[in-house]
N, CA, C and O of each residue as an XYZ file, in Angstrom:
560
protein
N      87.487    159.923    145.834
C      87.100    158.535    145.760
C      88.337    157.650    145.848
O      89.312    158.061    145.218
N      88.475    156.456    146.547
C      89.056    155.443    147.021
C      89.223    154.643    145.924
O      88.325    153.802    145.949
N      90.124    154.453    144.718
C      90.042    153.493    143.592
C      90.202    152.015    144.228
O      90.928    151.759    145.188
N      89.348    151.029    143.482
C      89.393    149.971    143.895
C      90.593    149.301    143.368
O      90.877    149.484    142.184
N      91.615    148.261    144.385
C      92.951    147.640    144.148
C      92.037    146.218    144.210
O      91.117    145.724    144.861
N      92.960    145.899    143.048
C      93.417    144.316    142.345
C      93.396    143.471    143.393
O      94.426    143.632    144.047
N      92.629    142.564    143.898
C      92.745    141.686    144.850
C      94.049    140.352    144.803
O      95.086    140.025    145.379
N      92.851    139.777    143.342
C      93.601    138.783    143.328
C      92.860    138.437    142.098
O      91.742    138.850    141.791
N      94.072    137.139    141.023
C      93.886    136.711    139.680
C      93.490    135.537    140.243
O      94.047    135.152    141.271
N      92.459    134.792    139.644
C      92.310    133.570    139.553
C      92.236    132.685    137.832
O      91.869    132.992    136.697
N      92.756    131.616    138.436
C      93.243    130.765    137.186
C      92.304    129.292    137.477
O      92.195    128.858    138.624
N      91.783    128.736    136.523
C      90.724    127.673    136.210
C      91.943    126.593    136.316
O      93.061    126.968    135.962
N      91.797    125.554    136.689
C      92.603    124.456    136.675
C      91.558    123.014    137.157
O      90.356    123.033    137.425
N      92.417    121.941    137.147
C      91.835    120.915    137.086
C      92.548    120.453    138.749
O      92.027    119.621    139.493
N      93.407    120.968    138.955
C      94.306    120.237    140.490
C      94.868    121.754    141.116
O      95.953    122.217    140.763
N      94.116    122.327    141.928
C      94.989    123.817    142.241
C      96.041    123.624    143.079
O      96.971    124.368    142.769
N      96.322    122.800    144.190
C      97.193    122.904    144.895
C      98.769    122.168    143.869
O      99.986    122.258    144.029
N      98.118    121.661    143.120
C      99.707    121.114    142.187
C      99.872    122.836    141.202
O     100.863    123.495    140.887
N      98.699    123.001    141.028
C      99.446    124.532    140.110
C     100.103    125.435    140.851
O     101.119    126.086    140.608
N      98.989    125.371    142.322
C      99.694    126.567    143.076
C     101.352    126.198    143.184
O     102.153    127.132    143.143
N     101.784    124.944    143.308
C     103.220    124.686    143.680
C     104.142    125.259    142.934
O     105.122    125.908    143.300
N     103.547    124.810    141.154
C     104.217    125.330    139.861
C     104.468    126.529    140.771
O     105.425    126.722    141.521
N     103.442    127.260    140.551
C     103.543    129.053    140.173
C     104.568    129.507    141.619
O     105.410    130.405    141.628
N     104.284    128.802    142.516
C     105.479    128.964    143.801
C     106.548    128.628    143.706
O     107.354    129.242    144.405
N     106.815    128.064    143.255
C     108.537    127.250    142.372
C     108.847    128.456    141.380
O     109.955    128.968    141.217
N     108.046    128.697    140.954
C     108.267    130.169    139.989
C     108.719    131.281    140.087
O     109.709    131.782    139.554
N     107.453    131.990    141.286
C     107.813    133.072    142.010
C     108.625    133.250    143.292
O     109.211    134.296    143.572
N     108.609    131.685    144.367
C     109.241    132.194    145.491
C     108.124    132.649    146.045
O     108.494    133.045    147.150
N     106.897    132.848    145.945
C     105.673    133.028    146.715
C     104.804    131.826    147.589
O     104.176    131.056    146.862
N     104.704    131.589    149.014
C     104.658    130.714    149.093
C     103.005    130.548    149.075
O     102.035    131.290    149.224
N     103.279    128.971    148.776
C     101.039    128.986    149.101
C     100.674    128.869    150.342
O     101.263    128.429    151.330
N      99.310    129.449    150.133
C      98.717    129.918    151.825
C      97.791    128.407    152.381
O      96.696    127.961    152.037
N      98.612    128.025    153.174
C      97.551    126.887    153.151
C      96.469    126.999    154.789
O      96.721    127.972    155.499
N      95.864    126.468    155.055
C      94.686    126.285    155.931
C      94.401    125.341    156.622
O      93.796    124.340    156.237
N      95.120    125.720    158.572
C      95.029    124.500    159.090
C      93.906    123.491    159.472
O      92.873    123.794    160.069
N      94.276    122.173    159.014
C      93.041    121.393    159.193
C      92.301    121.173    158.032
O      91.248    120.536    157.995
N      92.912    121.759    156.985
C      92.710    121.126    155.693
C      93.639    120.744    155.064
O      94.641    121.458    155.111
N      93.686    119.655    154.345
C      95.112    119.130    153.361
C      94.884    119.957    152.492
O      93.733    120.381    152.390
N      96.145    120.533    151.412
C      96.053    121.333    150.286
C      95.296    120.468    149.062
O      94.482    120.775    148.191
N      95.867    119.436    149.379
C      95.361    118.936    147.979
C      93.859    118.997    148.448
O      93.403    118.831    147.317
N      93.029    119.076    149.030
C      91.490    118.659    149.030
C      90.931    119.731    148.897
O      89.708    119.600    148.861
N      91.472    121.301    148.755
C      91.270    122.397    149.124
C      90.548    122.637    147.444
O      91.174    122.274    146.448
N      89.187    123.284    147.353
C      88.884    123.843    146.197
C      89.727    125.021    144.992
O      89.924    125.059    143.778
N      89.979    125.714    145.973
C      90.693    126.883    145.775
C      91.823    126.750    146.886
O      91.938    126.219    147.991
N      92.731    127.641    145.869
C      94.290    128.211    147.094
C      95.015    128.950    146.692
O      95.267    129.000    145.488
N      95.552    129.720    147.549
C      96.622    131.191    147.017
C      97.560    130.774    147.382
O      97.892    129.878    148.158
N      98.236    131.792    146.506
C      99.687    132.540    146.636
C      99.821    134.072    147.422
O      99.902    135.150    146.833
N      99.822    133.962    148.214
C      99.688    135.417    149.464
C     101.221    135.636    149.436
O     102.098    134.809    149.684
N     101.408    137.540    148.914
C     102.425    138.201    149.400
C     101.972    139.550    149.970
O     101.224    140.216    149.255
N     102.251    139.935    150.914
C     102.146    141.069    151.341
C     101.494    142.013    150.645
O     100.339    142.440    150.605
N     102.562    142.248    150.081
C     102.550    143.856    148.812
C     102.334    143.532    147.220
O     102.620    144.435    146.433
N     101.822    142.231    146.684
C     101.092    142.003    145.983
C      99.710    141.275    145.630
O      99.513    140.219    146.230
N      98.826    141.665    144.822
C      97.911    140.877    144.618
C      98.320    139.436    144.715
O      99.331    139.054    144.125
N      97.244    138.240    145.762
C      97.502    137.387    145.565
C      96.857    136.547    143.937
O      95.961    136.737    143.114
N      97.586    135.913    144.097
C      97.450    134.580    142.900
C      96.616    133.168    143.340
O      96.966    132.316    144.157
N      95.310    133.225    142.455
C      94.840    132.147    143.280
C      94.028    130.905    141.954
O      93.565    131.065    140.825
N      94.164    129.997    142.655
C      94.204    128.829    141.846
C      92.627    127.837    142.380
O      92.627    127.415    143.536
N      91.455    127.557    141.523
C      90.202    127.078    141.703
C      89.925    126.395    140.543
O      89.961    126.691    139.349
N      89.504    124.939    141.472
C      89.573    123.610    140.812
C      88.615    123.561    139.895
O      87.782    124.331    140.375
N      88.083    123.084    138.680
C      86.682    123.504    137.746
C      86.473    121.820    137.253
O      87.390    121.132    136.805
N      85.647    121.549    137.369
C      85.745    120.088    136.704
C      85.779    119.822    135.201
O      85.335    120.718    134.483
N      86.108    119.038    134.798
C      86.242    119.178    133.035
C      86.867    120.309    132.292
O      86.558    120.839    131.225
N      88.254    120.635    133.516
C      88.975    121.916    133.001
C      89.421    121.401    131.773
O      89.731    120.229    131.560
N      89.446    122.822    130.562
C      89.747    122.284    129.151
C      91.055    123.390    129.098
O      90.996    124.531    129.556
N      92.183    122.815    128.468
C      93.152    124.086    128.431
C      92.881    124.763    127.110
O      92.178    124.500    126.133
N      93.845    125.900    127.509
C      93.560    126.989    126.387
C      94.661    126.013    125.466
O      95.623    125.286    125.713
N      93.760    126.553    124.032
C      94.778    125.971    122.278
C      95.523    127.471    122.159
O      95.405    127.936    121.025
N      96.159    128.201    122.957
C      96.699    129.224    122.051
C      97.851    128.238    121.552
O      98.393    127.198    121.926
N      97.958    129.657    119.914
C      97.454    130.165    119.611
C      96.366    130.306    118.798
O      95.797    131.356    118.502
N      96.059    128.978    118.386
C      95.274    128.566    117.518
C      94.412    127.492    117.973
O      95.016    126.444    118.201
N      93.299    127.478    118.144
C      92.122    126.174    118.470
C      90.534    126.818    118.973
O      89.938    127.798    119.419
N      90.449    125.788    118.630
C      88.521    126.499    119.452
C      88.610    126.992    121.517
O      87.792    127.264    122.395
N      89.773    126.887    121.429
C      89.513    126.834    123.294
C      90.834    128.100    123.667
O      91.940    127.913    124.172
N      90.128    129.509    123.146
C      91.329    130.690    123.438
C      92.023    130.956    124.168
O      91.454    130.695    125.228
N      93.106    131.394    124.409
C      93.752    131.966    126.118
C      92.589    132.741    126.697
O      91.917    133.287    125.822
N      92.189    132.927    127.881
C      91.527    133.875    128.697
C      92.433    135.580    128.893
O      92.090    136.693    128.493
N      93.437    135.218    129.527
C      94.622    136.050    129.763
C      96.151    135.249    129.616
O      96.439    134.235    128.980
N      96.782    135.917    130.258
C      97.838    135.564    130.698
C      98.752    136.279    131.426
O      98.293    137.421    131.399
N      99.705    136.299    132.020
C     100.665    136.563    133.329
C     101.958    136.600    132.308
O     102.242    135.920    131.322
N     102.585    137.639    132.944
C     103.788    138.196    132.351
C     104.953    138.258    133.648
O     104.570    138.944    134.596
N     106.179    137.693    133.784
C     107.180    137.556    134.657
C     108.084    138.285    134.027
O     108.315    137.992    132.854
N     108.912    139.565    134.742
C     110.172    140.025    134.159
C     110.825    139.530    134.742
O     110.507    139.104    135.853
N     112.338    139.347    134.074
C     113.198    138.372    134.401
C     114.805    139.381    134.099
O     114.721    140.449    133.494
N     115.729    139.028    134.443
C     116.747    139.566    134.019
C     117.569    138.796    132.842
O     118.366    139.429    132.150
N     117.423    137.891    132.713
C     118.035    137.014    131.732
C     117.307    136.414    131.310
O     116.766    135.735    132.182
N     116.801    136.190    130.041
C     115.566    135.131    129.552
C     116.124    134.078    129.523
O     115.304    133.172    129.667
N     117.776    133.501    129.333
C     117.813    132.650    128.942
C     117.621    131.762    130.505
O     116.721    130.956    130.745
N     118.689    132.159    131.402
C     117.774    131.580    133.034
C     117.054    131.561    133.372
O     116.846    130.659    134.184
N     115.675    132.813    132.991
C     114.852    132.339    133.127
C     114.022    131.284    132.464
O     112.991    130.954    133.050
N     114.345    130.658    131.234
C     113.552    129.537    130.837
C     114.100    128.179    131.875
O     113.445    127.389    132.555
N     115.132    128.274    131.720
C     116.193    127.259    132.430
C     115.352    127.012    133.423
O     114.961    125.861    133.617
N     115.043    127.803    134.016
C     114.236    127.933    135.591
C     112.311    126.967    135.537
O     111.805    126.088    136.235
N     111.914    127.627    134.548
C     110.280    127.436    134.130
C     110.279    126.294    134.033
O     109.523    125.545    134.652
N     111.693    125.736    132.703
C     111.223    124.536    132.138
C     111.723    123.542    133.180
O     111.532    122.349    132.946
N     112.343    123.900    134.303
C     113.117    122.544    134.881
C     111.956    122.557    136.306
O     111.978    121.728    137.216
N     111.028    123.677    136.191
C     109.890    123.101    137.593
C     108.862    122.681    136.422
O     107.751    122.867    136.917
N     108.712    122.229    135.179
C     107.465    121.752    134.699
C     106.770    122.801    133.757
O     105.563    122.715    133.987
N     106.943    123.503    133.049
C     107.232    124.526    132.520
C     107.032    123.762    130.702
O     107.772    122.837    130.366
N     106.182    124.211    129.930
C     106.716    123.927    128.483
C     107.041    125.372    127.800
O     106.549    126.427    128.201
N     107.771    125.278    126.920
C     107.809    126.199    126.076
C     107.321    125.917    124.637
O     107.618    125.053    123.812
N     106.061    127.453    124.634
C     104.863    127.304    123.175
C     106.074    127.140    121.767
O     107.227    127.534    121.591
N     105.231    126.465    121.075
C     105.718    126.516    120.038
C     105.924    127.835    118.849
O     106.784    128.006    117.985
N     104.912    128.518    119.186
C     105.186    130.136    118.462
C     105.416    131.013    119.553
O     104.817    131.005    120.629
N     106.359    131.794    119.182
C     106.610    132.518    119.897
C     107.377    133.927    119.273
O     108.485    133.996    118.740
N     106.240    135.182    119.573
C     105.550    136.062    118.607
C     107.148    137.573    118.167
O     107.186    138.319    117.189
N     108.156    137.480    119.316
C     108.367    138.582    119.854
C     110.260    137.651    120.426
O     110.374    136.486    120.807
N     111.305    138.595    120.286
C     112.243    138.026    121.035
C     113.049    138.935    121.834
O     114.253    138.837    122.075
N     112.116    139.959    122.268
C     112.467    140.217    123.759
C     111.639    139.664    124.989
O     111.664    140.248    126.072
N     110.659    138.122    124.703
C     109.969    137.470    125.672
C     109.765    136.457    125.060
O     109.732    136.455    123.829
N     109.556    135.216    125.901
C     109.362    134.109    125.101
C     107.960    133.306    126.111
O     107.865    133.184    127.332
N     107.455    133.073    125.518
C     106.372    132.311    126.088
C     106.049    130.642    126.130
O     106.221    129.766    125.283
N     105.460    130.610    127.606
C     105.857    128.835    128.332
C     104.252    128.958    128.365
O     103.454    129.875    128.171
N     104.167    127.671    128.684
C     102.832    126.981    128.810
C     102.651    126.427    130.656
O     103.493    125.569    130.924
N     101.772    126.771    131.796
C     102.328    126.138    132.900
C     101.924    124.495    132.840
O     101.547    123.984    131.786
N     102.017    123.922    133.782
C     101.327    122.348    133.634
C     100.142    121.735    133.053
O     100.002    120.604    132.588
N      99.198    122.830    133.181
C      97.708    122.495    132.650
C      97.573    123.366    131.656
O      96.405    123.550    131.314
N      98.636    124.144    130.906
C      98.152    124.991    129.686
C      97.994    126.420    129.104
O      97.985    126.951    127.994
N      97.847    126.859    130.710
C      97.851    127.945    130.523
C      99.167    129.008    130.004
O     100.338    128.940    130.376
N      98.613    129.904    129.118
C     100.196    130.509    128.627
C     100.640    131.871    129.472
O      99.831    132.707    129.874
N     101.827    131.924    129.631
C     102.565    132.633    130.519
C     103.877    133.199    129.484
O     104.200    132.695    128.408
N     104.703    134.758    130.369
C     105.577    134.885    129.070
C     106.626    135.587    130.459
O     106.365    136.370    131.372
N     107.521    135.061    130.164
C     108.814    135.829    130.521
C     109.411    137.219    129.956
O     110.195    137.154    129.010
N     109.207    137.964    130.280
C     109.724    139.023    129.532
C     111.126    139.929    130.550
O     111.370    140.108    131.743
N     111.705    140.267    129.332
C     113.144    140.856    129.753
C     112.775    142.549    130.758
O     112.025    143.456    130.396
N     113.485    142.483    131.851
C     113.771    143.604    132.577
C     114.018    144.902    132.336
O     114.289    145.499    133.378
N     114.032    145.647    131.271
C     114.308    146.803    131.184
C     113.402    147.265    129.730
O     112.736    146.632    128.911
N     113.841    148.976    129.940
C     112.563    150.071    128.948
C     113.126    149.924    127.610
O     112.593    150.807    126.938
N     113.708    149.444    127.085
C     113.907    148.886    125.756
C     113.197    147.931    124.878
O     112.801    148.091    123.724
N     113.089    146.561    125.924
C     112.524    145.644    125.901
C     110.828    145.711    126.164
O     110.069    144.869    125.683
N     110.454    146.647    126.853
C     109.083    146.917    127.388
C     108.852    147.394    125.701
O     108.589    146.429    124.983
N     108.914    148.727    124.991
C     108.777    149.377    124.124
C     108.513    148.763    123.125
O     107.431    149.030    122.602
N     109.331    147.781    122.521
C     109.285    146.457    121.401
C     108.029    145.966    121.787
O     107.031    146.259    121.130
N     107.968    145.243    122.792
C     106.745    143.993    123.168
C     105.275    145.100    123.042
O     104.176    144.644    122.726
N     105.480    146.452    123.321
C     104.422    147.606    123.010
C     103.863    147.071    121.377
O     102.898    146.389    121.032
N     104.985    147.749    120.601
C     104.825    147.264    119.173
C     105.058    145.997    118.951
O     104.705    145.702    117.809
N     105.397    145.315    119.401
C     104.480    143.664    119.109
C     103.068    143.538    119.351
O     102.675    142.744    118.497
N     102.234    143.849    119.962
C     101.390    143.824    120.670
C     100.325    144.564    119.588
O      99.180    144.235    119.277
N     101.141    145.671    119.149
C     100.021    146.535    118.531
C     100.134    146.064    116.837
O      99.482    146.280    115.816
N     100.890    145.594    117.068
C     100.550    144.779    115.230
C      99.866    143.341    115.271
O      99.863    142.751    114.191
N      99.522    142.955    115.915
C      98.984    141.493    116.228
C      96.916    141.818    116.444
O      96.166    140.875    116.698
């Protein structure tokens, strides 16, 4: 049997083509846009790479952001970026629009908020750092 592969994540937002930009300013992934439509008017829109699942962004009306960690309105998920340096990488997040949460659980990763709320976490590059955030994870 043929296991089924990960297409693609989609993320609830209120403006997708301004998130898609965030998350492209982020990754270096560019968005896929569609000639003969403006991005901004576009319901939905990706982030297309080759050799990864794309990332795709669909407009919801009366989008409500997530209160992590605490509020009536939970995270759904969230997206994890390894980075080689956390501290450049915040440098990086927070200067395309990027907040950084106010708790933040673990300090081999630190976790940002993107424009509309959603939480996202930088985490450090190597099997040291993976192992910790394991046992963070499992005491929470």
């Amino acid at each position: 049997m043929k296991f089924p592969r990960l297409h693609l994540v989609l993320l609830d937002c209120p403006e997708p083509y301004e998130l898609a930009k965030f998350y492209s300013a982020l990754t270096g992934i560019a968005v896929e846009t569609w000639p003969g439509y403006p991005p901004e008017d576009m319901s939905d829109i990706d982030l297309v790479h080759d050799s990864l699942p794309a990332l795709s962004f669909q407009r919801v009306e009366n989008y409500v952001a997530p209160t992590w960690p605490d509020g009536i309105v939970p995270k759904q998920m969230h997206l994890d970026f390894e980075v080689d340096d956390l501290d450049e990488g915040e440098r990086h997040v927070l200067s395309i629009g990027a907040r950084k949460a106010d708790y933040q659980p673990g300090d081999t990763f630190r976790v940002f908020l993107d424009p509309v709320g959603h939480p996202f976490c930088l985490i450090m590059n190597n099997d040291e750092a993976r192992h910790v955030r394991r046992e963070t994870k499992n005491s929470h």
